[in-house]
C-alpha positions as CSV (number, residue, x, y, z in Angstrom):
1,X,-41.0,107.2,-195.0
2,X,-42.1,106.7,-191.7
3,X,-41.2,103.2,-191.2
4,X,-37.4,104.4,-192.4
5,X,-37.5,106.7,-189.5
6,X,-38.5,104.1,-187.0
7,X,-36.1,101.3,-189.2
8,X,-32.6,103.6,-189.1
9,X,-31.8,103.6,-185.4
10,X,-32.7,100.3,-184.8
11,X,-30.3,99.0,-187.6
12,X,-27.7,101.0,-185.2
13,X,-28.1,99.2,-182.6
14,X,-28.6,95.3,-184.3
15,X,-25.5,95.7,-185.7
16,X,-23.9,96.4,-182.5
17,X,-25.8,92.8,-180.8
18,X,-25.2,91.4,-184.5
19,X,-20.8,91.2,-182.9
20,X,-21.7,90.2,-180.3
21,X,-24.3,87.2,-181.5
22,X,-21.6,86.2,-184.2
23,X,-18.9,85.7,-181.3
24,X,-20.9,84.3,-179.5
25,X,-23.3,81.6,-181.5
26,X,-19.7,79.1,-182.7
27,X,-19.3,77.8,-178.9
28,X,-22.6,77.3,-178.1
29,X,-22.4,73.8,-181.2
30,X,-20.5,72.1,-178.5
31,X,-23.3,72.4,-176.0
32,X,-26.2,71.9,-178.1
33,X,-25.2,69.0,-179.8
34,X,-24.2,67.2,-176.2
35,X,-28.0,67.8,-175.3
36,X,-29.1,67.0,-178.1
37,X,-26.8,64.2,-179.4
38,X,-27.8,64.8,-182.8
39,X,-25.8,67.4,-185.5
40,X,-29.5,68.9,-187.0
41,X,-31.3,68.8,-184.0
42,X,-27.7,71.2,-182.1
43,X,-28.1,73.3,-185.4
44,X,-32.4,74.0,-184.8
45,X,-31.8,74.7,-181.1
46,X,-29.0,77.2,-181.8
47,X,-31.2,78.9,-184.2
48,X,-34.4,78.8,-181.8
49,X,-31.9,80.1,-179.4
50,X,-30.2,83.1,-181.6
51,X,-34.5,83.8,-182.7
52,X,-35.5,84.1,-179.1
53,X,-32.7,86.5,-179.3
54,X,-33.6,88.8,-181.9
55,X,-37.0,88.8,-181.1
56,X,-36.2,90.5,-177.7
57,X,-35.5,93.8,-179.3
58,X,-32.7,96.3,-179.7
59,X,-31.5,96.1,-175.7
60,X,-28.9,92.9,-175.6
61,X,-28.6,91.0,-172.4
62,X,-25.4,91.8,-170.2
63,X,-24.1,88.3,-170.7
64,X,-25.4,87.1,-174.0
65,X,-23.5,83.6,-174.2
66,X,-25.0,82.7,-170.9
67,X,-28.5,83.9,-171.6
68,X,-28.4,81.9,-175.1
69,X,-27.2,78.6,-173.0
70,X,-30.3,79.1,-171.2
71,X,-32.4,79.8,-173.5
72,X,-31.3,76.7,-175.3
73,X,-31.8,74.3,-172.4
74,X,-34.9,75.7,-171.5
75,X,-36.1,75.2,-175.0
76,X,-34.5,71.7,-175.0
77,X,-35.7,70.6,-171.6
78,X,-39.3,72.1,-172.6
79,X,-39.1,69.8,-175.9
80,X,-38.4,66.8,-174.3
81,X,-41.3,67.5,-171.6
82,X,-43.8,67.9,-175.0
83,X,-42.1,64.7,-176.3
84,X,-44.8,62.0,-176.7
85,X,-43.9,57.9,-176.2
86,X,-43.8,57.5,-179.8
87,X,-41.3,60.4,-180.5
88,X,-39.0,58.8,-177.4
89,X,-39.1,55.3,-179.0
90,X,-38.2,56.9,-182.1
91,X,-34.6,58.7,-180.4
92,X,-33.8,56.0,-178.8
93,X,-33.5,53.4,-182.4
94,X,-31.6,57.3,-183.6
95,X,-29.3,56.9,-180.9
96,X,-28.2,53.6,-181.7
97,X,-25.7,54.5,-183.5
98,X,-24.5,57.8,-182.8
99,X,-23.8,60.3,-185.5
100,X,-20.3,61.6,-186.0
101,X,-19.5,64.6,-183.5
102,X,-18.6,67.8,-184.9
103,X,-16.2,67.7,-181.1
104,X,-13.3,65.2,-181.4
105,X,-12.9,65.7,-177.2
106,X,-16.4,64.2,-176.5
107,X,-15.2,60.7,-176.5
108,X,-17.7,57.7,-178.3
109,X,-18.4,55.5,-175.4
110,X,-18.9,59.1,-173.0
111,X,-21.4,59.9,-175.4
112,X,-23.5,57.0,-175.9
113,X,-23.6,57.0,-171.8
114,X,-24.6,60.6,-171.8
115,X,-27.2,60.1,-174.0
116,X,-28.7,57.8,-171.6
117,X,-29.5,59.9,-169.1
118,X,-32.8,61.8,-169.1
119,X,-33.0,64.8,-170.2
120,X,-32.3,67.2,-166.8
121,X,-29.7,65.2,-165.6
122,X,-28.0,65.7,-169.3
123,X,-28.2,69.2,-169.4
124,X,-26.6,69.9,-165.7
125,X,-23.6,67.7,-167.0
126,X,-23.4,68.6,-170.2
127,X,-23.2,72.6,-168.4
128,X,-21.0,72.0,-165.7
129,X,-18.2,69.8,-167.4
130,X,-18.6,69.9,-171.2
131,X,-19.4,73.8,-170.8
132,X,-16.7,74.5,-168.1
133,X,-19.3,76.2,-166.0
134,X,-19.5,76.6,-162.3
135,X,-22.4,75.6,-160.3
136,X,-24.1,78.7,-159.7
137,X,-24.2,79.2,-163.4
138,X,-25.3,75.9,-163.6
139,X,-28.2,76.6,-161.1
140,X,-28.9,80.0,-163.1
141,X,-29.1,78.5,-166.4
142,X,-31.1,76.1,-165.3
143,X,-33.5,78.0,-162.8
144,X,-32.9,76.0,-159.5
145,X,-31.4,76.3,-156.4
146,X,-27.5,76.0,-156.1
147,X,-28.7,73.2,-154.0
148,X,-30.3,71.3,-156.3
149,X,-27.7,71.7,-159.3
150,X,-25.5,69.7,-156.7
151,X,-27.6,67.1,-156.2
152,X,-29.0,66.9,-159.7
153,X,-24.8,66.5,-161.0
154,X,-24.1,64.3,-158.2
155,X,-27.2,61.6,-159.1
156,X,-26.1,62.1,-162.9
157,X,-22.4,61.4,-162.2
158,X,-23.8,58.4,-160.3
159,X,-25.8,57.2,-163.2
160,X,-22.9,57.3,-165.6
161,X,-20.7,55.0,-163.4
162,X,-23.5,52.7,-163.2
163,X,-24.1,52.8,-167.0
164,X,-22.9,49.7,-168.4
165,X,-21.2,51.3,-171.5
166,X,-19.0,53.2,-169.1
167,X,-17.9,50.1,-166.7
168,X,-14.5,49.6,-168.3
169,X,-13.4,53.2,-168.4
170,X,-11.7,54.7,-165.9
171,X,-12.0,58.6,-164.7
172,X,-15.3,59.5,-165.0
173,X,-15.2,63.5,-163.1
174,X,-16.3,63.7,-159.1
175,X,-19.2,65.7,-158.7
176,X,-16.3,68.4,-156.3
């Protein structure tokens, strides 16, 4: 009887985060398969994500897209630090071909490129232009200096023109 006591309120207030979580959890797909580059792999972060969530009790963050976008690159980045040679060797014959996107705007070639690019430099991209968000969120999400985001988009956007895949198409996005 007791543990229905404790259970009751609490059911309040999870259904009140469960609205939230269920407008929230369709848009963030788009991100985590552009860090990810692979369907299965967007649809374990996003779970890991929404988990992290639930597991931090009844009180929701104030913005809970933004604090499950960081809690999925932090979990991402964090994976691909644990990552051993074998694994890498492994994701790079994977992303030989890559799989369908669920997001017909995320053009073949851009992909591939992205893909590329180590796994930091990915994310601060995949944020600030696939995402839509400013810098500052950028930096927040990411834990670093507004400074830093800068220079971390501008080296990444200067990777991508150099990437060989991307050297016959035209407008890849200033760093401004």
């Amino acid at each position: 009887m007791r543990v229905i006591e404790e259970v009751v309120p609490l059911a309040g207030v999870l259904n009140d985060g469960m609205d939230d979580l269920a407008r929230a959890v369709p848009g963030l797909y788009r991100v985590a398969f552009a860090l990810t580059g692979a369907r299965a792999d967007s649809e374990d972060l996003v779970h890991s994500a929404v988990e992290r969530y639930l597991a931090t009790g009844p009180a929701p963050p104030d913005d809970l897209p933004a604090y499950l976008r960081r809690t999925m690159t932090n979990l991402h980045l964090n994976a691909a630090k644990r990552r051993s040679v074998h694994d890498r060797s492994l994701a790079k014959l994977s992303r030989a071909r890559p799989p369908a996107a669920p997001d017909q705007d995320l053009q073949p070639d851009l992909f591939a490129a992205l893909q590329q690019l180590p796994p930091l430099p990915r994310a601060v991209l995949v944020l600030r232009y696939l995402a839509d968000l400013p810098v500052n969120d950028v930096a927040e999400t990411l834990g670093r200096p507004a400074g830093t985001t800068r220079r971390l988009t501008h080296h990444a956007l200067a990777q991508l023109r150099e990437s060989p895949i991307l050297q016959l198409i035209e407008g890849v996005p200033d760093d401004h």
